[in-house]
MDAnalysis code that builds the backbone (N, CA, C; Angstrom):
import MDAnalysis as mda
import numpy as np

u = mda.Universe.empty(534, n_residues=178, atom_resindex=np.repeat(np.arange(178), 3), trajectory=True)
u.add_TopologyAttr("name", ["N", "CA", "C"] * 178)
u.add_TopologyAttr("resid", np.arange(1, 179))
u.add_TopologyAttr("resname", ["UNK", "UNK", "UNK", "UNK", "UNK", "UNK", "UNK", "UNK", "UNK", "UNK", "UNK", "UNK", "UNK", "UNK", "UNK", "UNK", "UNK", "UNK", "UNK", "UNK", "UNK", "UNK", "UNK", "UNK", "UNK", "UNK", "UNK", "UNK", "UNK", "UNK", "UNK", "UNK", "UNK", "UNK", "UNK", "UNK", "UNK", "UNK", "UNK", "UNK", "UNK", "UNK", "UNK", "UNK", "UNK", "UNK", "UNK", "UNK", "UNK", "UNK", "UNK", "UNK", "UNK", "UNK", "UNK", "UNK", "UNK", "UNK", "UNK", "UNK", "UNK", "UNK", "UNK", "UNK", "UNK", "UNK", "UNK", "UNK", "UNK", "UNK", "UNK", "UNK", "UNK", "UNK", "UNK", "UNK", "UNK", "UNK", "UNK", "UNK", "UNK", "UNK", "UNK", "UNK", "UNK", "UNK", "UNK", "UNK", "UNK", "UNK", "UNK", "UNK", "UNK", "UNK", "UNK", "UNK", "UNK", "UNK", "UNK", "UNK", "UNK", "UNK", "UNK", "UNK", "UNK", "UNK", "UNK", "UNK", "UNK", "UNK", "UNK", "UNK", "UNK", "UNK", "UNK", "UNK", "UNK", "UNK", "UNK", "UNK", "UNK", "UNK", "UNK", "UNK", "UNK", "UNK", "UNK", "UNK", "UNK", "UNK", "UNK", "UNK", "UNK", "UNK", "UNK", "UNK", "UNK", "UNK", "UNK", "UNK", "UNK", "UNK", "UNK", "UNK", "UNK", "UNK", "UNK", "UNK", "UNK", "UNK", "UNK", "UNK", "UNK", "UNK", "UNK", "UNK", "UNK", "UNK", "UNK", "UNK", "UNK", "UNK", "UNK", "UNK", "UNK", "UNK", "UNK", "UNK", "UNK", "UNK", "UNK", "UNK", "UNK", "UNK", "UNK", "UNK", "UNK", "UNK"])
u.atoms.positions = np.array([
    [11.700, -2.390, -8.063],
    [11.615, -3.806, -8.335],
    [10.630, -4.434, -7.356],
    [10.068, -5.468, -7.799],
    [8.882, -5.889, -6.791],
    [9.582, -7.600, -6.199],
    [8.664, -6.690, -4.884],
    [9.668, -7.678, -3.862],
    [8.322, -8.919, -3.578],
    [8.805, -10.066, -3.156],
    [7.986, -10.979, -3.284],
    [8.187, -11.709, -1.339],
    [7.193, -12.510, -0.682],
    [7.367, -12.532, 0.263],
    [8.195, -14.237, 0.337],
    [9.492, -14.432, 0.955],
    [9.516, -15.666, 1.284],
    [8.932, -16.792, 2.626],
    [8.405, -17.830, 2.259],
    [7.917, -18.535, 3.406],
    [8.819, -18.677, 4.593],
    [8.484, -19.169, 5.852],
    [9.639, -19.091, 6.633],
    [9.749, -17.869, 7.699],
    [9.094, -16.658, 7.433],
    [9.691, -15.612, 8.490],
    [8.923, -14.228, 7.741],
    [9.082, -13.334, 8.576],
    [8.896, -11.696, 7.689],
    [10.032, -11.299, 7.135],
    [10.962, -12.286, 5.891],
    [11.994, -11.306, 5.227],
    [10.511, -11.216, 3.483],
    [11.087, -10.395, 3.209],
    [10.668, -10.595, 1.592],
    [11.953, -10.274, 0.812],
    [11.715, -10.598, -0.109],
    [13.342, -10.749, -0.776],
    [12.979, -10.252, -2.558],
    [13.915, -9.286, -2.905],
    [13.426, -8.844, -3.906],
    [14.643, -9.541, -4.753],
    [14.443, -9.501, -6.541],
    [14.662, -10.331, -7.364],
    [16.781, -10.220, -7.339],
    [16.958, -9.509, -6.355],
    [18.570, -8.907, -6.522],
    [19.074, -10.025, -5.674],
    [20.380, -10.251, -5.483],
    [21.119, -10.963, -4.698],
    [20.704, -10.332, -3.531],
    [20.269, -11.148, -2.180],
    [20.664, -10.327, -0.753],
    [20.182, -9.405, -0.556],
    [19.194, -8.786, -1.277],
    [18.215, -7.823, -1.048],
    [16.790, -8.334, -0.130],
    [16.467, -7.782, 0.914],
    [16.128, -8.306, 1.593],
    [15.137, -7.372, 2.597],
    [13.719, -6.981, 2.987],
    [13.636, -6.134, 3.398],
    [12.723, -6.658, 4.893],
    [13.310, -6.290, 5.849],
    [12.732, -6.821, 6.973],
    [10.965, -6.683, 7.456],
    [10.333, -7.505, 7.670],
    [9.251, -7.297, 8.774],
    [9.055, -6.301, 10.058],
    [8.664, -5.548, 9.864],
    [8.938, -4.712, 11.653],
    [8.270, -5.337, 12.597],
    [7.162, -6.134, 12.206],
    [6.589, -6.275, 13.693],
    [7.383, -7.746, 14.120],
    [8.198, -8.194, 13.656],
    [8.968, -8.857, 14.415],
    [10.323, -8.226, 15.127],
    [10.878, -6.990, 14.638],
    [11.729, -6.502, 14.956],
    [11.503, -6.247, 16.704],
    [10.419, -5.987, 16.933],
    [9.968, -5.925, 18.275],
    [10.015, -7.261, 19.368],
    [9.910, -8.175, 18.563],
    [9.433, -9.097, 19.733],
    [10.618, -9.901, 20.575],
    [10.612, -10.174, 21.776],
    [11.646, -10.339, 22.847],
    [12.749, -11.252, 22.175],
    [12.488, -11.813, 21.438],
    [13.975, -13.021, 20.529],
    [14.274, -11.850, 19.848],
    [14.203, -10.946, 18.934],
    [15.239, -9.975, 18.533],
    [15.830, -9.180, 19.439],
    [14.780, -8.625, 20.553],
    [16.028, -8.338, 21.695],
    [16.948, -8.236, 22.091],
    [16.659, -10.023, 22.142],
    [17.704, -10.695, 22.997],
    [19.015, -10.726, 21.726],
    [18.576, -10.947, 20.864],
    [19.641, -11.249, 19.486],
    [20.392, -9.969, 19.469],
    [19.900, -8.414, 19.373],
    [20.579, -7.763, 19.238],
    [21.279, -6.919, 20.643],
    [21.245, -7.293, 21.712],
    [21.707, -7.141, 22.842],
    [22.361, -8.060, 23.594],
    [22.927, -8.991, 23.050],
    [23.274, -9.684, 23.645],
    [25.244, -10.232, 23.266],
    [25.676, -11.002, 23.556],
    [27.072, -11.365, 22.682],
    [26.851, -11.557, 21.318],
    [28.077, -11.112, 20.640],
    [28.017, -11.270, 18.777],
    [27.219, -12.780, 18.682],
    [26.620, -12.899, 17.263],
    [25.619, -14.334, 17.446],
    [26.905, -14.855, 16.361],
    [26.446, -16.156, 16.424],
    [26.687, -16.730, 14.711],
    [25.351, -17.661, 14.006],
    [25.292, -18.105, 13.108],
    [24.551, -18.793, 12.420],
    [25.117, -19.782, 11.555],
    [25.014, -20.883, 11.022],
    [25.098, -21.761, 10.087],
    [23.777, -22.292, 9.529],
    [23.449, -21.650, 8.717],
    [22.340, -22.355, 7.646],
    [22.520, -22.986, 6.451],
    [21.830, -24.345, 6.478],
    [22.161, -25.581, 5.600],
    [20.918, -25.089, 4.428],
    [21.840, -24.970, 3.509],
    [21.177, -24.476, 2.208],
    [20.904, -25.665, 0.864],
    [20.096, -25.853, 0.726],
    [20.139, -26.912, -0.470],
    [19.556, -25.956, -2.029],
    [20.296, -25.143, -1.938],
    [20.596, -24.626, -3.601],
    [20.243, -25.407, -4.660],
    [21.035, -25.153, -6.041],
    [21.547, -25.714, -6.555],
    [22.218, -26.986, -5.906],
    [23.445, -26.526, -5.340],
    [24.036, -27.296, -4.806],
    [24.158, -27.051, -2.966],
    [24.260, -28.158, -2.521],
    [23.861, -28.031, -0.904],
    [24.760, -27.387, -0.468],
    [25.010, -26.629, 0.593],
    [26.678, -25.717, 0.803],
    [25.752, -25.427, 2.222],
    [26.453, -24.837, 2.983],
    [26.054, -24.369, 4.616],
    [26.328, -22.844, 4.584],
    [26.223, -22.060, 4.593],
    [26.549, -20.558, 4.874],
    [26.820, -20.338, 6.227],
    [28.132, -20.023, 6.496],
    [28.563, -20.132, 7.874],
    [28.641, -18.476, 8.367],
    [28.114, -17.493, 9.588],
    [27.902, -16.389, 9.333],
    [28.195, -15.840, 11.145],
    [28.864, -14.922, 11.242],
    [29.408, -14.279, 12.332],
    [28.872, -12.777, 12.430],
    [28.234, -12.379, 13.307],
    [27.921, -10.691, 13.361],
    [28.600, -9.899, 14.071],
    [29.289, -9.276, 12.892],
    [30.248, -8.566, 12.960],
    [30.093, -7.027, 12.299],
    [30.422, -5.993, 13.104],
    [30.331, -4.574, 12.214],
    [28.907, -4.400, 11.958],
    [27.848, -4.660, 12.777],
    [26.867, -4.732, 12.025],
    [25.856, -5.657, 11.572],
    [26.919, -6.666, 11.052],
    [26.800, -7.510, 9.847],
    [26.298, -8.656, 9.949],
    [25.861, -9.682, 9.237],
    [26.425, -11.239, 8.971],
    [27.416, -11.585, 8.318],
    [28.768, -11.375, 8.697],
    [29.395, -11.810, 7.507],
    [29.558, -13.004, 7.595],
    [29.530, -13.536, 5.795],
    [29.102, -14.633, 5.971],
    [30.358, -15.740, 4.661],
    [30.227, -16.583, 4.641],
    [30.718, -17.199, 3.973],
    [30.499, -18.963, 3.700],
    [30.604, -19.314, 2.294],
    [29.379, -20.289, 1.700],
    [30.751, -21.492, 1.934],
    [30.237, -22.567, 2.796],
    [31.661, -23.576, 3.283],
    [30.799, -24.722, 2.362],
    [30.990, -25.336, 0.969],
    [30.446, -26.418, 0.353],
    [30.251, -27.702, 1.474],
    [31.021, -27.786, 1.944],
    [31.237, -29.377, 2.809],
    [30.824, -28.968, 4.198],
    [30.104, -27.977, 4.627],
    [29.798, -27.382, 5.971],
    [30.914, -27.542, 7.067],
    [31.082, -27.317, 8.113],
    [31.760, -27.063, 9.291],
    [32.054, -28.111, 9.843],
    [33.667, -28.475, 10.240],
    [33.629, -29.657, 11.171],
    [34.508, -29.803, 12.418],
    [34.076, -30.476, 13.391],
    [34.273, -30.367, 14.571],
    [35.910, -31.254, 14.584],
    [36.216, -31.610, 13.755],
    [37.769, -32.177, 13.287],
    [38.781, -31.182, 13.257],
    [39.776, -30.836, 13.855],
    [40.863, -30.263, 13.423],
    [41.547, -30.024, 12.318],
    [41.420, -31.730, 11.835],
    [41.636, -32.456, 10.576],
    [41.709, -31.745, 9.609],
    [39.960, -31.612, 9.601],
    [39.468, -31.127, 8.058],
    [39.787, -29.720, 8.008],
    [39.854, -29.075, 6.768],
    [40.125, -27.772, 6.533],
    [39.145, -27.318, 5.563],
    [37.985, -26.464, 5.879],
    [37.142, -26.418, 4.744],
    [36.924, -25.192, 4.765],
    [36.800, -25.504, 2.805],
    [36.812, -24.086, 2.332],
    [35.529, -23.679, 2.523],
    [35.682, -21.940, 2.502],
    [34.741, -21.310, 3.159],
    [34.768, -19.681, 2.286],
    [34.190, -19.633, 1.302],
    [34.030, -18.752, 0.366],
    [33.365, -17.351, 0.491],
    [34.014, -16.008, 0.976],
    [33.145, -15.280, 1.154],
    [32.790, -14.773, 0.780],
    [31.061, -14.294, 1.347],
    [30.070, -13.877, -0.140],
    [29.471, -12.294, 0.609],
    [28.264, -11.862, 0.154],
    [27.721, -10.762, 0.695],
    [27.546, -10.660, 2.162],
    [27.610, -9.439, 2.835],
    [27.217, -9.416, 4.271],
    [25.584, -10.098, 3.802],
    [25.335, -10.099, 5.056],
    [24.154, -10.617, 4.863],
    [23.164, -9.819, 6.710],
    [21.928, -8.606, 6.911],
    [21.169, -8.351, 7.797],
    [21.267, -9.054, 8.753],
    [21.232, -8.583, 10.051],
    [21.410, -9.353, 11.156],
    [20.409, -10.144, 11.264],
    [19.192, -9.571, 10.598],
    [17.761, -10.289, 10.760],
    [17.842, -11.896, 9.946],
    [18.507, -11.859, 9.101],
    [18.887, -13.016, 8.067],
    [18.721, -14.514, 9.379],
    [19.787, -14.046, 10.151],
    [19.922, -14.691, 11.356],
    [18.912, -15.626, 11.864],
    [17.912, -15.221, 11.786],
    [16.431, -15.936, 11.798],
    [15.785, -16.763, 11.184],
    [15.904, -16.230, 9.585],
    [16.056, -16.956, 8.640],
    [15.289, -18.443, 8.182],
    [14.758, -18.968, 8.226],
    [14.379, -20.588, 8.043],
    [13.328, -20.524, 6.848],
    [13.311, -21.384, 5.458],
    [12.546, -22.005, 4.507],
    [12.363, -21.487, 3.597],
    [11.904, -21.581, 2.243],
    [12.126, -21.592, 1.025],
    [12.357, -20.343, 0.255],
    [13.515, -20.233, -0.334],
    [13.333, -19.112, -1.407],
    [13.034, -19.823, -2.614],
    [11.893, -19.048, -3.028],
    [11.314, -19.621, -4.325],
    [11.925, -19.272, -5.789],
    [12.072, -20.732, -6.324],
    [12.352, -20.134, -7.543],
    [12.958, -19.201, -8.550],
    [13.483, -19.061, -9.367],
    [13.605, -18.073, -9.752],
    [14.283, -16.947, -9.551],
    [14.692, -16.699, -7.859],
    [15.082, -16.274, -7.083],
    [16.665, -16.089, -7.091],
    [17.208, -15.694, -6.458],
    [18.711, -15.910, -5.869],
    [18.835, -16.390, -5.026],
    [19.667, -17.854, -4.993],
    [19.624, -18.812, -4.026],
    [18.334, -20.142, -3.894],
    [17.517, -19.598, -4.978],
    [16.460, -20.859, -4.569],
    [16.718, -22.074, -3.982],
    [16.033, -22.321, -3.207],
    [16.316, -23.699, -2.482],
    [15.232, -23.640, -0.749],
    [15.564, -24.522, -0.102],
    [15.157, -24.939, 1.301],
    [16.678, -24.463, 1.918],
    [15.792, -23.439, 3.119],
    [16.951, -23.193, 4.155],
    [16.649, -22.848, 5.609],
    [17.532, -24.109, 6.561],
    [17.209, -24.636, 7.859],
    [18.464, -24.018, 8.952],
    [18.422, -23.599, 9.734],
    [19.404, -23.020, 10.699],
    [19.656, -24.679, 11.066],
    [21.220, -24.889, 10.401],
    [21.679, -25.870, 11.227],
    [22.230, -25.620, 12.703],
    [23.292, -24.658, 13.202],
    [23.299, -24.747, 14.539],
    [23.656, -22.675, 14.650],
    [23.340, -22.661, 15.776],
    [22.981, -21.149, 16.175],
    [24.222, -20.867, 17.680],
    [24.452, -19.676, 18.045],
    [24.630, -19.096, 19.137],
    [25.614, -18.264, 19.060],
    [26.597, -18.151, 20.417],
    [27.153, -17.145, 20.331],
    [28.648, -16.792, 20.330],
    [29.308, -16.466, 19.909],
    [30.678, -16.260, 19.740],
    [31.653, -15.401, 20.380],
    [32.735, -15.411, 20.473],
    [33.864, -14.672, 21.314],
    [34.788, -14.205, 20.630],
    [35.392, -12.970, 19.478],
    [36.550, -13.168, 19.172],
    [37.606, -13.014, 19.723],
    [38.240, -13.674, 19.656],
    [39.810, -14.170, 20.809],
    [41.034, -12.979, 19.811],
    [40.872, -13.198, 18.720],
    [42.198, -11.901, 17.482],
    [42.116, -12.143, 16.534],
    [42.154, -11.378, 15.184],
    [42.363, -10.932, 14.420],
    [41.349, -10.085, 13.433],
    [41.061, -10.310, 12.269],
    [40.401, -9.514, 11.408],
    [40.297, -9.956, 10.082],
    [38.732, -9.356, 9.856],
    [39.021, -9.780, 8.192],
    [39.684, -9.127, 7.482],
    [40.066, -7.900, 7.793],
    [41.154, -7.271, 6.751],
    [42.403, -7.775, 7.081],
    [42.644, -8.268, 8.162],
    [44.205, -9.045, 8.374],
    [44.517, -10.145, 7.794],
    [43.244, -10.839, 7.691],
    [42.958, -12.471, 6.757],
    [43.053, -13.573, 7.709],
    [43.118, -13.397, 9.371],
    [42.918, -14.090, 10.213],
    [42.204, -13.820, 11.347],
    [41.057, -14.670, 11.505],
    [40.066, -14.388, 12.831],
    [40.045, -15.718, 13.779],
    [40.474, -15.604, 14.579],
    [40.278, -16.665, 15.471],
    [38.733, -16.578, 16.722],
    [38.087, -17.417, 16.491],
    [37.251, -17.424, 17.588],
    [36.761, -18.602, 18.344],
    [35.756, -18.383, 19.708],
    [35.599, -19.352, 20.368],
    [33.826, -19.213, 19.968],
    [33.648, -20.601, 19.547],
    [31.960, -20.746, 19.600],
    [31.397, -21.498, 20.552],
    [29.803, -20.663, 20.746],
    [29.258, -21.530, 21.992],
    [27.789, -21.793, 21.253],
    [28.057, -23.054, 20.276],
    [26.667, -23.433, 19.549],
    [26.018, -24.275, 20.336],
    [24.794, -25.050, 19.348],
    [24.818, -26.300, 19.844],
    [25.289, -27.641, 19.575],
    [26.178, -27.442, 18.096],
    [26.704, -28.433, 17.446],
    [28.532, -28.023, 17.207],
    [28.286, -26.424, 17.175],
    [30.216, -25.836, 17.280],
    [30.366, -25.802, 18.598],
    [31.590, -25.724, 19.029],
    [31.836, -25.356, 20.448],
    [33.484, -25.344, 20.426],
    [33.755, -24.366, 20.863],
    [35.125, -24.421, 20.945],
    [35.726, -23.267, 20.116],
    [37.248, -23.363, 19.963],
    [37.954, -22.793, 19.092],
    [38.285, -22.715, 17.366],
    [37.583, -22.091, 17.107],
    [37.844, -21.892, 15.411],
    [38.762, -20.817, 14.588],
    [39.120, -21.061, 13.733],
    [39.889, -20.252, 13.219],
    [39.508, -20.147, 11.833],
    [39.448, -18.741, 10.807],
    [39.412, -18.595, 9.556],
    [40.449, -17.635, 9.314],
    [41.124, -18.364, 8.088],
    [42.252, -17.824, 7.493],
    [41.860, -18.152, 6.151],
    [42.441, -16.475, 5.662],
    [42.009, -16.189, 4.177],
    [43.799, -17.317, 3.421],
    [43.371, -17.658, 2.179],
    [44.456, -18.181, 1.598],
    [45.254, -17.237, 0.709],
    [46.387, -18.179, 0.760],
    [47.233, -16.833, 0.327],
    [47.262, -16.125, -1.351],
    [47.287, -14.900, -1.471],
    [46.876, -14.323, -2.491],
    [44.913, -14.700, -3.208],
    [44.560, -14.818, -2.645],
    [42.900, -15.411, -2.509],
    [42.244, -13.663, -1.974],
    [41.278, -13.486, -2.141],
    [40.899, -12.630, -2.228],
    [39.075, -13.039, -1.294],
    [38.693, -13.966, -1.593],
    [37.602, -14.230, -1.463],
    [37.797, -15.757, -0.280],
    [38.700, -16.493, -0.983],
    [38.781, -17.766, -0.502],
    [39.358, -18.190, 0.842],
    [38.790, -18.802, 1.980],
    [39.213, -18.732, 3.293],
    [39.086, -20.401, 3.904],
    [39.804, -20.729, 4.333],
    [39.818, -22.023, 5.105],
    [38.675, -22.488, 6.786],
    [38.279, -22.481, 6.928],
    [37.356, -23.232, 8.413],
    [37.905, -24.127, 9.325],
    [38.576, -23.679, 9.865],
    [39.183, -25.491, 10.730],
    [39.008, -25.034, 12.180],
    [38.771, -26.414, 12.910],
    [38.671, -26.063, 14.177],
    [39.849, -26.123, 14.789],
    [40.032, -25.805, 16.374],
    [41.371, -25.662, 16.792],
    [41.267, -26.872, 17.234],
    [42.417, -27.633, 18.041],
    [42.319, -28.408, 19.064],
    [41.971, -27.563, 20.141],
    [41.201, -28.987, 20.782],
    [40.712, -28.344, 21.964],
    [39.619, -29.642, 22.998],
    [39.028, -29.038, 23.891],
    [38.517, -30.052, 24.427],
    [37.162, -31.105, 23.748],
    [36.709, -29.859, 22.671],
    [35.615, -29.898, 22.357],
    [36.035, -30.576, 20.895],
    [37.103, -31.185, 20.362],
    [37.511, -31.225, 19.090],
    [36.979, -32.926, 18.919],
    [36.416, -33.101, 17.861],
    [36.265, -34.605, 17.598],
    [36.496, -35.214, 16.284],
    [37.467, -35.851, 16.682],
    [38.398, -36.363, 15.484],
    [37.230, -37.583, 14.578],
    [36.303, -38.258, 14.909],
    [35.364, -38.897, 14.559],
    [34.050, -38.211, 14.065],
    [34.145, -37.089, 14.222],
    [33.158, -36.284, 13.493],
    [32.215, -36.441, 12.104],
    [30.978, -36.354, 12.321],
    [30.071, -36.216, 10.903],
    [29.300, -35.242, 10.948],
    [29.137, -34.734, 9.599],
    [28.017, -33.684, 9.616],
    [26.626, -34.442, 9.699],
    [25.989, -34.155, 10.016],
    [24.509, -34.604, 9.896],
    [23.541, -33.471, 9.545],
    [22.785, -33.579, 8.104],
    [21.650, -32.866, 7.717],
    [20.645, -32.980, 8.492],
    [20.136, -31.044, 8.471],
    [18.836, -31.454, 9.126],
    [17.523, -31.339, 8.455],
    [17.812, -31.468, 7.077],
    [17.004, -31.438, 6.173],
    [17.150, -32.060, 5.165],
    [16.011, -33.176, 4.789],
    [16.756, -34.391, 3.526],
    [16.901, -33.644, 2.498],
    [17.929, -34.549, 1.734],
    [18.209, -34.162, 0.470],
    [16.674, -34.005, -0.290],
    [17.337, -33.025, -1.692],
    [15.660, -33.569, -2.214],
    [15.879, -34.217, -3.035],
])
């Protein structure tokens, strides 16, 4: 199948879901390094699809695993948002920034809303509960994802209380609507 290049980075992305084949000569340079030597990362990238959704993503096993939260992430206890999980997704993904064209899987504009690094404190995705501590620039603190019950795919986002918790919370795009 012929793979086409997306703007934004050295991924090219062929016509399949999540197929994705890396650049090497970035694989070298001191920010992947640091990315793959360093504490597990996470990512949140604000996707304007079809419909706008955030892909919220932890490296784990390898992985990105990742999962598509419609209403993105919030620093509220409050809120409980769903958080749908979809394909692992390359650690390189991680990098990630601007347009898949068309036609594509996923077409749309896509911006790393907030980045860094994570701690897991217990559990598992095969247990259906992961608790962790994030050190973004917009997460911070204690989070928790719990799969719902008899759900298979479907998982909740909420933050813990904590110091970092803000009950007045908004998301803010970092990319206008179109």
């Amino acid at each position: 199948m012929k793979s086409v290049p997306a703007s934004g980075g050295g991924y090219y992305m062929s016509q399949t879901p999540h197929s994705f084949i890396y650049d090497e000569k970035i694989l070298h340079s001191p920010s992947f390094f640091r990315y793959a030597h360093d504490m597990p990362k996470f990512v949140v990238h604000e996707h304007h699809a079809r419909h706008l959704h955030f892909d919220f993503r932890l490296e784990m096993e390898g992985v990105l695993k990742s999962w598509a939260v419609p209403k993105g992430p919030s620093m509220n206890p409050a809120d409980k948002r769903l958080a749908v999980m979809v394909e692992d997704h390359p650690l390189e993904y991680g990098f990630f920034e601007g347009t898949i064209p068309e036609g594509l899987y996923g077409a749309g504009e896509v911006a790393i809303w907030d980045t860094g690094s994570f701690t897991l404190i217990s559990g598992s995705i095969a247990a259906g509960k992961i608790e962790f501590q994030l050190k973004g620039k917009k997460l911070k603190g204690a989070f928790v994802l719990t799969r719902m019950k008899d759900k298979e795919k479907e998982w909740l986002l909420i933050k813990r209380r904590d110091a970092y918790a803000d009950a007045g919370f908004r998301l803010r795009l970092v990319l206008k609507e179109p």
